[in-house]
VEXDREN-742619 format. One record per residue: residue in one letter; y, z, x of N, C-alpha, C in turn. Coordinates in steps of 0.001 Angstrom, whole numbers, padded with zeros to 6 digits, always signed. Example, Ala and Ser with C-alpha at 12.3 -4.5 7.8 and 13.67 -1.06 7.14 Angstrom:
# VEXDREN-742619
a-005690+007800+013190-004500+007800+012300-003300+007800+013200s-002250+007080+012850-001060+007140+013670+000030+007870+012900
***
This chain:
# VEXDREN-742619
x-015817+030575+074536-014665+030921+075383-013846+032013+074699x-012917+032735+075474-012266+033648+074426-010618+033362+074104x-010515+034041+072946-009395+033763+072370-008537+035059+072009x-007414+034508+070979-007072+035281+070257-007242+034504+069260x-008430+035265+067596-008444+034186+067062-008006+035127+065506x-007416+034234+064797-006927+034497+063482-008009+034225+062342x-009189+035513+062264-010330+035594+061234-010045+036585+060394x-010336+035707+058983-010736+036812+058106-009283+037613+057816x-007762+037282+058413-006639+037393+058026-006610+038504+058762x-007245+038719+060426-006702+039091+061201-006564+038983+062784x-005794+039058+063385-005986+038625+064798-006545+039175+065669x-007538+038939+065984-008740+039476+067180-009116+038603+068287x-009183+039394+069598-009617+039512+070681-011128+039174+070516x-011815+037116+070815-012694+037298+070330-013471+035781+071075x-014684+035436+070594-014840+033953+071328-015284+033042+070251x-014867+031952+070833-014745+030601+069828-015565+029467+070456x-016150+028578+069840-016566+027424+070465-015817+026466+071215x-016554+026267+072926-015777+025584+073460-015404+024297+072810x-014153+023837+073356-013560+022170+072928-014815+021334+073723x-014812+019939+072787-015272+019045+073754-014319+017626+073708x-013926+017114+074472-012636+016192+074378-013922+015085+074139x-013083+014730+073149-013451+013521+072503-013159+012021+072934x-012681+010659+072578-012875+009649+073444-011070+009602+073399x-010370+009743+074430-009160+009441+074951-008430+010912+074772x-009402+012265+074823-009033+013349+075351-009227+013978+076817x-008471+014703+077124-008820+015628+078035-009134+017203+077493x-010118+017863+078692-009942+019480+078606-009230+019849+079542x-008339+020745+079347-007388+021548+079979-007496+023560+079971x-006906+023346+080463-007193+025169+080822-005879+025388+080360x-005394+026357+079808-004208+026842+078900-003390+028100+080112x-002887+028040+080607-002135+028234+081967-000999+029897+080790x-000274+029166+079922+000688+029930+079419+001348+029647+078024x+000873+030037+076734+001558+029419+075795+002559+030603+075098x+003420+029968+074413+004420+031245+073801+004053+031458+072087x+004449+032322+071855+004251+033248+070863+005714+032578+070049x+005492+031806+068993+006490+031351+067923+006550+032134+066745x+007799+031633+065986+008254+032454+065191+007061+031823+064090x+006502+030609+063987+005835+030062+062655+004859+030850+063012x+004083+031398+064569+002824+031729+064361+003064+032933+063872x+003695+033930+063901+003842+035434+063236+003962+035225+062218x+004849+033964+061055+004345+033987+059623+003373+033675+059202x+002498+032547+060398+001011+032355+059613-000064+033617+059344x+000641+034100+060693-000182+035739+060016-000273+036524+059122x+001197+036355+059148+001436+037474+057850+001387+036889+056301x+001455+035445+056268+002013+035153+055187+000780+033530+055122x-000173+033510+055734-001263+032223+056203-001279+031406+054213x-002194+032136+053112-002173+031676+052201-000757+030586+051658x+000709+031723+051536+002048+031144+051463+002508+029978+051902x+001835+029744+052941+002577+028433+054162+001163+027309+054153x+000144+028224+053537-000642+026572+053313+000016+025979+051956x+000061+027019+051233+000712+026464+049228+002062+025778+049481x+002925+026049+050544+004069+025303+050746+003563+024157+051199x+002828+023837+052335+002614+023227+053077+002022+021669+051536x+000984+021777+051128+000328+021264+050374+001116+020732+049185x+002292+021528+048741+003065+021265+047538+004087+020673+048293x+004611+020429+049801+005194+019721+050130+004763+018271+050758x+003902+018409+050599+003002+016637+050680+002524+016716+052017x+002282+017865+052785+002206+018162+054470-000216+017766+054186x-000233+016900+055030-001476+017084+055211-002093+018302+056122x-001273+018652+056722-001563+019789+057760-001745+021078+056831x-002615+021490+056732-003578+022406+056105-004866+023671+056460x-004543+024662+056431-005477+025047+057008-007419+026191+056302x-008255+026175+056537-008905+026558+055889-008879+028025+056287x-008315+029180+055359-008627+030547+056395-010006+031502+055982x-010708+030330+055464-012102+031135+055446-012685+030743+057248x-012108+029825+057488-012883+029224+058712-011667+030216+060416x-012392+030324+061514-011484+030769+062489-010215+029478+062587x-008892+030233+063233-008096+029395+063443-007556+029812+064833x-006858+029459+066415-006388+029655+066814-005081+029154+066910x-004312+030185+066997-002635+029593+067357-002143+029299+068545x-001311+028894+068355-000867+028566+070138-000243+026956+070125x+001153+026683+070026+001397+025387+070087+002465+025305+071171x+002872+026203+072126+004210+026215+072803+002933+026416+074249x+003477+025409+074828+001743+025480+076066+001976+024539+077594x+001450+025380+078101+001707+024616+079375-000072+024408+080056x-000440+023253+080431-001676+023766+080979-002167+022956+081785x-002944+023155+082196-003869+022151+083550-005210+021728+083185x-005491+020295+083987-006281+019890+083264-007495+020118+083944x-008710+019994+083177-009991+020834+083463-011000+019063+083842x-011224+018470+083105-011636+017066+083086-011209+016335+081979x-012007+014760+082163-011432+013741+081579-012412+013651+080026x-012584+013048+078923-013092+012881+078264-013409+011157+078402x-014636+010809+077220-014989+009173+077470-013579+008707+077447x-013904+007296+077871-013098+005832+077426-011256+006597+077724x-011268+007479+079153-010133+007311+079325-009064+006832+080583x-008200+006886+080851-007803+006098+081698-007568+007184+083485x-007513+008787+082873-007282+009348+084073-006124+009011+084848x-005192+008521+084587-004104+008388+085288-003460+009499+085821x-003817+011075+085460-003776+012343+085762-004524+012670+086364x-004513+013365+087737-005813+014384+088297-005991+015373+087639x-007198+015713+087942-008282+017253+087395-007043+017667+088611x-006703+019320+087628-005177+020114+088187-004328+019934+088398x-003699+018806+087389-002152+018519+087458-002327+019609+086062x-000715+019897+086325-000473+020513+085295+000796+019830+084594x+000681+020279+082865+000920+019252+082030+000943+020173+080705x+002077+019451+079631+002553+019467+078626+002336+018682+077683x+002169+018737+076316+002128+017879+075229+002789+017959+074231x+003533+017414+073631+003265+017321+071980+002264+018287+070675x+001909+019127+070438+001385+019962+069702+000781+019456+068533x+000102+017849+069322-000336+016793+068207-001965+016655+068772x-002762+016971+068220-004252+016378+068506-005009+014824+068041x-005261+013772+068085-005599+012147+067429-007027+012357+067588x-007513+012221+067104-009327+012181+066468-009291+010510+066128x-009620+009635+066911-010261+008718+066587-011314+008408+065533x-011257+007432+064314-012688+007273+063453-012357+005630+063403x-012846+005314+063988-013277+003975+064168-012026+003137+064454x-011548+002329+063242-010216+001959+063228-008989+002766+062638x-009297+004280+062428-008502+004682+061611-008143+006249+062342x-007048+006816+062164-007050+008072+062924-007082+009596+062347x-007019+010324+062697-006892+011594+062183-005897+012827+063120x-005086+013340+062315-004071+014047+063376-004252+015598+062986x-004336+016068+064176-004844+017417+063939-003260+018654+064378x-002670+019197+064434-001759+020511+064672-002423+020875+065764x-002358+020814+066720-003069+022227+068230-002179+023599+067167x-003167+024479+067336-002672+025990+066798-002317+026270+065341x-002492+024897+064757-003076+025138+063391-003782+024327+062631x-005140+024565+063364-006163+023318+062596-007301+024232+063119x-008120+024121+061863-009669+024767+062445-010614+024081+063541x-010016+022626+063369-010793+021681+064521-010429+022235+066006x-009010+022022+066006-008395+021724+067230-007892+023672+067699x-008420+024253+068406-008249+025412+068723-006528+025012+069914x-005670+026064+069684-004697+026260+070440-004327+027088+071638x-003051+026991+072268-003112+027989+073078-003059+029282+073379x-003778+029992+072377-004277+031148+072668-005513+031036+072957x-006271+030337+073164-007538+030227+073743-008001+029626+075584x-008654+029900+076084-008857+029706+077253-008823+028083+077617x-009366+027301+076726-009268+026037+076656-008723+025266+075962x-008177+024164+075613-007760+023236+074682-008657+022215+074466x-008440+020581+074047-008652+019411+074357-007220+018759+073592x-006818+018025+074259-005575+017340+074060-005524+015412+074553x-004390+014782+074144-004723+013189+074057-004234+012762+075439x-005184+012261+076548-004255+011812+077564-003159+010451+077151x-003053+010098+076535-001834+009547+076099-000542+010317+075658x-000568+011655+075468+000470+012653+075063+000865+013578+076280x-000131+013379+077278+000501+014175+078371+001447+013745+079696x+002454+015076+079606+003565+014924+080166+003236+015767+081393x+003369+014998+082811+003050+015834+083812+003959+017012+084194x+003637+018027+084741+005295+019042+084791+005417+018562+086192x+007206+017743+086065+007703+017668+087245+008357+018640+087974x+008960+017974+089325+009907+019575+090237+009072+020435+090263x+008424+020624+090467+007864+021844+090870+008144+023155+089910x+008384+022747+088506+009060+023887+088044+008031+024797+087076x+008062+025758+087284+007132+027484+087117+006791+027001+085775x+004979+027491+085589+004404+027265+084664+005099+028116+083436x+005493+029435+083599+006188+030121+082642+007346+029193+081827x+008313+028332+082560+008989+027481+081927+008977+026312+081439x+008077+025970+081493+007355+024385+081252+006903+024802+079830x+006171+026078+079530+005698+026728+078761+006855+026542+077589x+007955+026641+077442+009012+026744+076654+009433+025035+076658x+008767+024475+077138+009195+022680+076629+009473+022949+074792x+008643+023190+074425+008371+022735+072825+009651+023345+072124x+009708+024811+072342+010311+025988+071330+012144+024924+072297x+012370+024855+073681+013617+024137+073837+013691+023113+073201x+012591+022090+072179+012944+020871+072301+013673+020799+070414x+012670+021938+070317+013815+022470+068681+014717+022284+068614x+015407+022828+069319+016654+023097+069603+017550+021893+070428x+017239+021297+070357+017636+020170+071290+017736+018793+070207x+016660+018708+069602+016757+018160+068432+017649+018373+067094x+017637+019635+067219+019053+019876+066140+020126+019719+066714x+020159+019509+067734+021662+019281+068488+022162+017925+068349x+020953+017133+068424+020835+015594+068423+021114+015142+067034x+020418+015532+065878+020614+015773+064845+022443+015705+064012x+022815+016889+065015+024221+017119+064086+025451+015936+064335x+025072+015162+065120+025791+013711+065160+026996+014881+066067x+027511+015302+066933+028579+015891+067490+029252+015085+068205x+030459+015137+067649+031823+014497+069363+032255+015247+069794x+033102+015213+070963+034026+016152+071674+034963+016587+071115x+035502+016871+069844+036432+016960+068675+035742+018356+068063x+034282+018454+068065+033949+019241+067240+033588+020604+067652x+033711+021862+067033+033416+023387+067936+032199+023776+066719x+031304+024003+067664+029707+024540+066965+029861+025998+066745x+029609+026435+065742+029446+027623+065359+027233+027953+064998x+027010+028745+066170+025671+029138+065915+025365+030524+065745x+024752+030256+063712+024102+031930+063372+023038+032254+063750x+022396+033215+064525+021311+033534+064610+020679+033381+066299x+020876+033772+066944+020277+034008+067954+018881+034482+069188x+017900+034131+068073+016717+034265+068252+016594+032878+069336x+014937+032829+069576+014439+031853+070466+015231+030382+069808x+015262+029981+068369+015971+028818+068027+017517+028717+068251x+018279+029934+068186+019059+029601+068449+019845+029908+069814x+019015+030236+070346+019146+030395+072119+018967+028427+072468x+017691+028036+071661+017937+026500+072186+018534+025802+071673x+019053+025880+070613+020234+024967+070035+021454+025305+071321x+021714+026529+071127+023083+026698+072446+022946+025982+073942x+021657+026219+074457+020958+025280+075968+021512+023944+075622x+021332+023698+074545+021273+022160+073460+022734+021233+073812x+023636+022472+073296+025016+022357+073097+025627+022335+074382x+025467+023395+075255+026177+023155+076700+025543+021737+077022x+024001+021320+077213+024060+019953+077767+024748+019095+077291x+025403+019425+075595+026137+018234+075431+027939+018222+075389x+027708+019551+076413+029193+019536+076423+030396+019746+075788x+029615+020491+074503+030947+020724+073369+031202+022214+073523x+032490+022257+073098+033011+023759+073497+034130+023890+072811x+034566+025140+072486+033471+026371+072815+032252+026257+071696x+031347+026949+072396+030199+027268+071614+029972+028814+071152x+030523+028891+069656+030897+029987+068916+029182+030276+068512x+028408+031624+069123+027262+032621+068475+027587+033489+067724x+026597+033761+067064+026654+035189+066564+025472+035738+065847x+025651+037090+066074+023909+037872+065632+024338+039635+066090x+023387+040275+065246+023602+041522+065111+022588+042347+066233x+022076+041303+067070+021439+042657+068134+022331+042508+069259x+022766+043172+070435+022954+043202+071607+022058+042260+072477x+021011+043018+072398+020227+042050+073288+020190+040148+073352x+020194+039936+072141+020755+038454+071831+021459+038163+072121x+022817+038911+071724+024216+038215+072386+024255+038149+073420x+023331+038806+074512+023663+038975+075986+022513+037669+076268x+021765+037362+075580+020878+035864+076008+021776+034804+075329x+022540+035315+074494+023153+033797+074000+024233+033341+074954x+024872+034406+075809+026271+033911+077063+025387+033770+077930x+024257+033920+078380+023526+033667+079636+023106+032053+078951x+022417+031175+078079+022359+030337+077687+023064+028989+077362x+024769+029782+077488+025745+029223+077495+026393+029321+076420x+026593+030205+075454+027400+030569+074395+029114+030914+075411x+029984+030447+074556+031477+030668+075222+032409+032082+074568x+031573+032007+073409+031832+033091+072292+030903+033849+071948x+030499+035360+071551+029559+035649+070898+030185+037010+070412x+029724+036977+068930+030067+037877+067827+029127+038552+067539x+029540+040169+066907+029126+040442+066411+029259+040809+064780x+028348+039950+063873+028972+039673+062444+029103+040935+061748x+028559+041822+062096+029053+043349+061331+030216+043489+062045x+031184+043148+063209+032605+044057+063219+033538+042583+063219x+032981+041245+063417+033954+040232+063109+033383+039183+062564x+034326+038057+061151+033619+037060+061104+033437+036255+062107x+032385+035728+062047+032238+034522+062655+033105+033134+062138x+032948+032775+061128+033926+032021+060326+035205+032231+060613x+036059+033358+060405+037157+033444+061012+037775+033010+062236x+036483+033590+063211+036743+033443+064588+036927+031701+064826x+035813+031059+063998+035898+029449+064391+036867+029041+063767x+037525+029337+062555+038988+028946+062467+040101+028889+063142x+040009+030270+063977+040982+030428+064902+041144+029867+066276x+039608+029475+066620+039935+028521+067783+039775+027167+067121x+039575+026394+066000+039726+025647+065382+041107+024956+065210x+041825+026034+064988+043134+025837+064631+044323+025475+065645x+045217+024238+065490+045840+024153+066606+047177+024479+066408x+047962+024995+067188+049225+025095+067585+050378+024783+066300x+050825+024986+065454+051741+024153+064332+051350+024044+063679x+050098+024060+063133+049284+023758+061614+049783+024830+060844x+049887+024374+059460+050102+024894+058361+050048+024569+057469x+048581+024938+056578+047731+024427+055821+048781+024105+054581x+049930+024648+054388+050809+024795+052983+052059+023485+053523x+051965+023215+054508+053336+022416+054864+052748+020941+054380x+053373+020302+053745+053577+019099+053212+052740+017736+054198x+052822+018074+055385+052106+017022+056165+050907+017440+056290x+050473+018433+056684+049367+018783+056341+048625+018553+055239x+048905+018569+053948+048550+018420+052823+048644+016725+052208x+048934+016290+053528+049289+014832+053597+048273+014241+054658x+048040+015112+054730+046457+014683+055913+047506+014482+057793x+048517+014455+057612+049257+014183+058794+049324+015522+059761x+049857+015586+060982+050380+016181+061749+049290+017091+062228x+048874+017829+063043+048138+018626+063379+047027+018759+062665x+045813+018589+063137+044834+018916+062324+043552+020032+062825x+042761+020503+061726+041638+021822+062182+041006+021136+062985x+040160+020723+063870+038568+020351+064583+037612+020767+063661x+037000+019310+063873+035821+019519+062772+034508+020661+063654x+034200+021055+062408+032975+022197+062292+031826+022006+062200x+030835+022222+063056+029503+022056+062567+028413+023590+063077x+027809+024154+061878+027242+025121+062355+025911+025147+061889x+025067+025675+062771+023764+025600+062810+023277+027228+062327x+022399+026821+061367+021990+027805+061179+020367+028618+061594x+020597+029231+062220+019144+029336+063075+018707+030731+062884x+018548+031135+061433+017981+032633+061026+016494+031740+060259x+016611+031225+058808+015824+031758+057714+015546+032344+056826x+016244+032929+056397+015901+034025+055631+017236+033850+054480x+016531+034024+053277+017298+033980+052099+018451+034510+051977x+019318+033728+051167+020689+033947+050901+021635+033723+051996x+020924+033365+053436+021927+032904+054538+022607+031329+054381x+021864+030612+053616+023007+029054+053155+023753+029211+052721x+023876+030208+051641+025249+030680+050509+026095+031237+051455x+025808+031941+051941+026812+032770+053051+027437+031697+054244x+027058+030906+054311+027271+029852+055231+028115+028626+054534x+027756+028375+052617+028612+027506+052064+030165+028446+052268x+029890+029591+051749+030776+030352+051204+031942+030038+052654x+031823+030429+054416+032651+030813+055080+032514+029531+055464x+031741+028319+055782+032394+027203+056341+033327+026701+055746x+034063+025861+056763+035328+025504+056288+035415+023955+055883x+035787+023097+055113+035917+022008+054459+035404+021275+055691x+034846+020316+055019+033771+018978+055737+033059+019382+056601x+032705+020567+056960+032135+020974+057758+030472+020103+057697x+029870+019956+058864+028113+019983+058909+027662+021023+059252x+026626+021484+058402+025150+022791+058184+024258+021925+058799x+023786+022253+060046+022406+021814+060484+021433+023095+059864x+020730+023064+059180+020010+024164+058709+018277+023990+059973x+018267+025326+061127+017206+024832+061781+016318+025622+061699x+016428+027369+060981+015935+028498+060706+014754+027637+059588x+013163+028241+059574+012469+027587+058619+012333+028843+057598x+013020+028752+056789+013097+029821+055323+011389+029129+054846x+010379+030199+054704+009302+030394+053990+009842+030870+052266x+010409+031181+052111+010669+031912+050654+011460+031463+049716x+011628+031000+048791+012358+030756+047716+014069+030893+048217x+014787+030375+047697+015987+030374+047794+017200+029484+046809x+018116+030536+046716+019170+029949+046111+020236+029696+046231x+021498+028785+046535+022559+029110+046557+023357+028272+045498x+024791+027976+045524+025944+027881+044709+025880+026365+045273x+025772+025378+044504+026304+023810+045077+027438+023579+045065x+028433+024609+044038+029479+024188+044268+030676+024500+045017x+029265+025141+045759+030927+026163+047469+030828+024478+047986x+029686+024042+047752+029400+022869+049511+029581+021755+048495x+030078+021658+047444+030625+020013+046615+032464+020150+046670x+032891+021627+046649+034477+022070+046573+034729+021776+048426x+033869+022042+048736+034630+021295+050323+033653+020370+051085x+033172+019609+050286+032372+018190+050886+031831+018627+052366x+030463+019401+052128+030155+020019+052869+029159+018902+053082x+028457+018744+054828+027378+018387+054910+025956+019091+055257x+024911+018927+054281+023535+019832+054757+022334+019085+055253x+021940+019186+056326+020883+018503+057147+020036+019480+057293x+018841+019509+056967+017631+019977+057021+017060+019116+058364x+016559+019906+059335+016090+019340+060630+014361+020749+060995x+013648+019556+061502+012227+020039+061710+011737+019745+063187x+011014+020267+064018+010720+019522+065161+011472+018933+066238x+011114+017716+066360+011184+016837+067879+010549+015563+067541x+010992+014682+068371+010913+013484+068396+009431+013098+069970x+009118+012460+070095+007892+012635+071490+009211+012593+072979x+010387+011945+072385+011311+011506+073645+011891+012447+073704x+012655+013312+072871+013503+014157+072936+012053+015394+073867x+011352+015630+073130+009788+016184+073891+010384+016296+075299x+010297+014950+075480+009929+014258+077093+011041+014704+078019x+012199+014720+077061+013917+015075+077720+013912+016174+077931x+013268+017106+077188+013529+018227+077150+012593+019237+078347x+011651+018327+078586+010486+018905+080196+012106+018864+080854x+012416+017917+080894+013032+016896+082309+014573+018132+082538x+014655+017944+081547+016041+019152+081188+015258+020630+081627x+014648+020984+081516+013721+022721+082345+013940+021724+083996x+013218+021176+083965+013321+020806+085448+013835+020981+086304x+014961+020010+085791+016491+019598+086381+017312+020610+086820x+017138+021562+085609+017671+022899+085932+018852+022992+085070x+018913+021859+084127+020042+021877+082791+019483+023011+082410x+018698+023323+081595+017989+024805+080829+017687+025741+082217x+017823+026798+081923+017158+028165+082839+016545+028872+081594x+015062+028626+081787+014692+029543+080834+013729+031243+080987x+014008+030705+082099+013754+032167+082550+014158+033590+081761x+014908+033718+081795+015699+035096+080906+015094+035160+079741x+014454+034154+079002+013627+033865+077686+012738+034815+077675x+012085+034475+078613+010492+035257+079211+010317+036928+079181x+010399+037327+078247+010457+039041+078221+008504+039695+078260x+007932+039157+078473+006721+039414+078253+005592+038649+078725x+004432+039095+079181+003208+038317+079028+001690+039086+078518x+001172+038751+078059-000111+039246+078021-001229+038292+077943x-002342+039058+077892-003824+038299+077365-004333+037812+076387x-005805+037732+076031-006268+037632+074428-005907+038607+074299x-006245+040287+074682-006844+041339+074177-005090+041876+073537x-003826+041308+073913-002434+041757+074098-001800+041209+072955x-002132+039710+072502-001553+039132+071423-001529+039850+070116x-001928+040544+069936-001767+041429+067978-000600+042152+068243x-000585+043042+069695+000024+043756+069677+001646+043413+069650x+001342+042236+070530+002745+041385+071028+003351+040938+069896x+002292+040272+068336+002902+039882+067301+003877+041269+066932x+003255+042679+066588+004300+043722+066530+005753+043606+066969x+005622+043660+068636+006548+044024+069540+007763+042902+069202x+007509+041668+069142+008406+040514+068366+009438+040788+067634x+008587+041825+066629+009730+042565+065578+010673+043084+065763x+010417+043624+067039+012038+044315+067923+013126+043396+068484x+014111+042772+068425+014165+041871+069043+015529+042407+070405x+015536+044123+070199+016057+044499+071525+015299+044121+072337x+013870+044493+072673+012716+044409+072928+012436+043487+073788x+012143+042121+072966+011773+040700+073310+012523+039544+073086x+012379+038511+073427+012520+037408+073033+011261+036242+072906x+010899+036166+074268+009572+035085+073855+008654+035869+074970x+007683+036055+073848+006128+036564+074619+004867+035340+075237x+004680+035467+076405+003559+034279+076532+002317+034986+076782x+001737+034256+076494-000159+034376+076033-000691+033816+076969x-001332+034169+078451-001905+033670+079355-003467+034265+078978x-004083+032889+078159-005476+033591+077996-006663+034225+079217x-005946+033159+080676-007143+033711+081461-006866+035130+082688x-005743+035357+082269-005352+037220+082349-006056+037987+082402
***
């Protein structure tokens, strides 16, 4: 079947051995998957992120002498049933999963990555095989293009869940890429406001108020930090007046900001301008070494949460939320192409006037 497949440490327009669903799989036809930020580092950086991967106790591993396809953000329809399964789905419903593959061995299991496992080919390929126990039918009637973005929304949805938030608290979100477009979707469903962005392209800021940002900065002509102080701050406070310093009378709203870049030296910059007790959801995945100061975030009893993924429910909430019509993710969608389109599309990514999320319709 053909793909886009990642050989030999490069991505080619190419064919792979079909799937055969195994006992409590299905085959599915791969309708539309999106182009993630992890799959452009496995490209560039594949050796790096297995040595992390491995030195962080991750069984998920990949061999890159062997082909790999990527593709874990997927919407697709199903082709047939595999043995010993229950079919509770028709051949052409279309359907979502979890980015989890289960290999049965007798009494014992094996879990494979869809889009990064040499076994389990992803959605950049014409076909899959996936667990009918993991599939989520797409309800409402809602467009394969957005169903497609279940996974990359449910990121973001999960760090939202994550930061423990009340109605007391104003979110400050760095970084405005696809993660932090869904942390903000995240935040309007849960109703906290304002929801303070910020990021240095145009094009972002104009997806982060369509997403539901209430604020959006730009950090080269204003802080961001500042700015959340100032709507932070209420009416009469004065950090030097005696009640204040007494914990009494007027107080800041607590802070919690998400950080949704990656890239080194952005925690320090984030101990440095948050403001006392604040929570760091950290949701950006930094590949690279990093350092900062413990004692910006021990001098104001800072909190840091490291957050990964999704939960299968939050998964499940997060179809239901595209559905419903809580998320519009439409505006996301800057692109589509084929096998033969994906190398190029990894490029075009780099722009991010450009794009935001590219989908990979292999049978294009």
């Amino acid at each position: 079947m053909r793909a886009a497949v990642f050989r030999n440490g490069d991505l080619v327009a190419g064919t792979v051995e079909e799937p055969k669903p195994l006992d409590g799989q299905v085959l599915v036809k791969t309708l539309a998957c999106g182009i993630c930020g992890s799959d452009l580092h496995a490209f560039h950086h594949a050796d790096k992120m297995n040595d992390a991967a491995k030195r962080s106790g991750s069984e998920f591993t990949m061999d890159l002498k062997r082909d790999i396809v990527f593709g874990h953000e997927f919407c697709a329809e199903i082709l047939d049933h595999g043995p010993n399964t229950q079919k509770t789905l028709k051949v052409g419903t279309r359907v979502c999963s979890v980015p989890v593959a289960i290999e049965l061995q007798g009494d014992k299991a094996r879990m494979h990555p869809v889009g990064y496992s040499n076994a389990m080919p992803g959605g950049f390929a014409e076909r899959m095989v996936l667990n009918e126990m993991m599939l989520l039918e797409v309800p409402n009637g809602l467009a394969t293009e957005q169903a497609a973005l279940t996974e990359p929304m449910a990121v973001g949805w999960h760090a939202v869940e994550k930061a423990r938030l009340t109605p007391e608290d104003i979110p400050l979100v760095i970084g405005c890429g696809p993660v932090g477009l869904a942390v903000i979707a995240g935040l309007k469903i849960k109703g906290v406001h304002p929801i303070i962005a910020a990021d240095f392209s145009p094009a972002r800021r104009k997806l982060a108020e369509t997403m539901g940002a209430d604020i959006v900065l730009d950090p080269a002509e204003h802080s961001p930090y500042k700015r959340w102080t100032d709507e932070a701050t209420p009416e009469g406070y004065d950090p030097k007046n005696i009640m204040a310093l007494l914990g009494m009378g007027p107080k800041i709203r607590p802070g919690v900001i998400f950080e949704c870049v990656g890239v080194p030296g952005l925690i320090q910059q984030i101990l440095e301008g948050a403001p006392r007790a604040a929570r760091i959801v950290v949701v950006g995945v930094c590949m690279e070494q990093d350092k900062f100061e413990p004692f910006f975030a021990i001098n104001k009893e800072l909190n840091l949460q490291f957050v990964l993924g999704y939960t299968p429910e939050e998964f499940a909430l997060t179809l239901h939320h595209l559905a419903e019509g809580k998320i519009d993710g439409a505006p996301l969608v800057t692109g589509k192409v084929g096998v033969e389109g994906v190398k190029q599309a990894f490029t075009d990514l780099a722009n991010p006037e450009k794009h935001a999320k590219i989908l990979v319709e292999p049978w294009h």
